[in-house]
Structure formats: structure tokens, C-alpha cells
C-alpha positions as CSV (number, residue, x, y, z in Angstrom):
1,X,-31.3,22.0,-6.5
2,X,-30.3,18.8,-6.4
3,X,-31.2,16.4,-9.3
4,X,-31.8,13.0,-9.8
5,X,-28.7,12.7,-12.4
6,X,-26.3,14.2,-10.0
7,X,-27.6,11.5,-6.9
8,X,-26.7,8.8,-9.3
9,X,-23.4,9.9,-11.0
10,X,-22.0,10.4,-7.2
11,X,-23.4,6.7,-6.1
12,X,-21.3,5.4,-9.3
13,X,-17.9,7.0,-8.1
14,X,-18.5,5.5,-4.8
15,X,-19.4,2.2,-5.7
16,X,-16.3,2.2,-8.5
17,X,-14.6,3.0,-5.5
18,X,-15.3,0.6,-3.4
19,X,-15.3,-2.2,-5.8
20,X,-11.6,-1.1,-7.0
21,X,-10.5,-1.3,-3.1
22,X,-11.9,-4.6,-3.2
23,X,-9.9,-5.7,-6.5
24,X,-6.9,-4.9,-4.6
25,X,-7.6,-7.3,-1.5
26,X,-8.3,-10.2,-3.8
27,X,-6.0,-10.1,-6.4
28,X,-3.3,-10.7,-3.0
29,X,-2.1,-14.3,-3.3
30,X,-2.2,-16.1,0.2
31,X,1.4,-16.0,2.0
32,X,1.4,-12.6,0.8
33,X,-0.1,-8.7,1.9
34,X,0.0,-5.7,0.3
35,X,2.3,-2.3,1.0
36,X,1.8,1.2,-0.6
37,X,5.1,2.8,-1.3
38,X,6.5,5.9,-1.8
39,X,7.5,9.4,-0.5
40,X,4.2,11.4,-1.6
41,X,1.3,10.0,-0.2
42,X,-0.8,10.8,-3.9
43,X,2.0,8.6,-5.7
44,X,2.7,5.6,-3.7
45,X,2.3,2.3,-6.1
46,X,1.6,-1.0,-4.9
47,X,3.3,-4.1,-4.1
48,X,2.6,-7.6,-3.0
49,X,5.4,-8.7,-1.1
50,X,5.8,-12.3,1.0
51,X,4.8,-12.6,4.2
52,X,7.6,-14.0,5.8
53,X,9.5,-10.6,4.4
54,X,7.9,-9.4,8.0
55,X,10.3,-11.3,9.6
56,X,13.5,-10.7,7.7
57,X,15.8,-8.1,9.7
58,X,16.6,-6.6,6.6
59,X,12.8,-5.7,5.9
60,X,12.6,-4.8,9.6
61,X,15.1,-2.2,9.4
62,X,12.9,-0.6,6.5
63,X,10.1,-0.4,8.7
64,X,11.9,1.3,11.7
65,X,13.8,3.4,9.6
66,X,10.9,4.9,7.8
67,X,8.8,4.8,10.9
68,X,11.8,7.1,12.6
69,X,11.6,9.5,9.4
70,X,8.2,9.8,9.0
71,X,6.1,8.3,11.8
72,X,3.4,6.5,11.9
73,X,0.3,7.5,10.5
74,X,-2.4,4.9,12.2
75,X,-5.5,6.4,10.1
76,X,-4.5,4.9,6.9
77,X,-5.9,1.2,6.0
78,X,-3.1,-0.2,4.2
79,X,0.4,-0.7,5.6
80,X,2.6,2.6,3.4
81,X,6.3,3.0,3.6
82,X,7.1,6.6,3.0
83,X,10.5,5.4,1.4
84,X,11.6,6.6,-2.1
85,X,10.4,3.2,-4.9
86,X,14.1,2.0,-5.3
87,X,15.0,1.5,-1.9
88,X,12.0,-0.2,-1.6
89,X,13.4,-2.3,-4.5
90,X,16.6,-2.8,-3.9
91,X,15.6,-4.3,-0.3
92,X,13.6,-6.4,-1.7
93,X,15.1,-8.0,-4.3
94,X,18.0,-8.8,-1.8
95,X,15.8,-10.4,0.1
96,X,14.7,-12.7,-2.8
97,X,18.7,-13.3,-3.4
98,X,18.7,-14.8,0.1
């Protein structure tokens, strides 16, 4: 049986849910978007990055290599590198030295 208590408890994890997916779209400055990265899908972490990154060659490589490794997976909302956290790092801050 099914009680009231239950009903509610599960309506409060979805809502937290949702509300904590919204945090993440506005806490992203304008000129910027969000990537998810990381090599197992439970621990990516997230990064605002510029959005002129997208059309840095350097950044572009990332993208294709990745995509080549692991392919893309078009189910997911949010665009996820499946690269390991310091290349990710190391990428970009070279492209902030530029």
C-alpha cells in the first residue's frame, strides 16, 4: 500500500531535482555554456568554459578526438567530454594563455 508520506517524499526528490538542474543553467554567465567532464559518466564535474573556446582548433581537436574514442551519445542534455579532468585542463588553460 501506497501512503500518503511516500507520494510526498518522492515529489520532493523530483522537485530538488529539477530545481538543482535549473541552478546549473543560471548560474552560466552569458558568452559562456557548460561541459560535463570526465571518463565515468557518474563522475564527470562541471565546467563553464567561453564560448568562443568552440571555435578554437585546439578545443576542436578535443571534441573530435573524444568523439573518435568514445562516440557520441545524443541522449544526454548537456554537452560531456568523456576525456580524463587534466587534459581537459591542460587544453584549456592553453587556450586562456593565447
Amino acid at each position: 500500500m501506497i501512503k500518503f508520506k511516500d507520494i510526498v517524499l518522492q515529489a520532493k526528490r523530483i522537485v530538488l531535482t529539477k530545481i538543482s538542474r535549473i541552478r546549473h543553467i543560471i548560474k552560466v554567465p552569458k558568452g559562456h555554456f557548460t561541459v560535463y567532464v570526465g571518463e565515468d559518466e557518474k563522475e564527470t564535474k562541471r565546467f563553464v568554459v567561453p564560448i568562443y573556446y568552440l571555435k578554437h582548433p585546439l578545443f576542436q581537436a578535443l571534441l573530435h578526438l573524444s568523439e573518435n574514442e568514445f562516440g557520441t551519445v545524443y541522449s544526454r542534455k548537456y554537452l560531456t567530454i568523456p576525456c580524463a579532468e587534466d587534459v581537459f585542463i591542460d587544453v584549456t588553460s592553453r587556450l586562456n594563455r593565447i
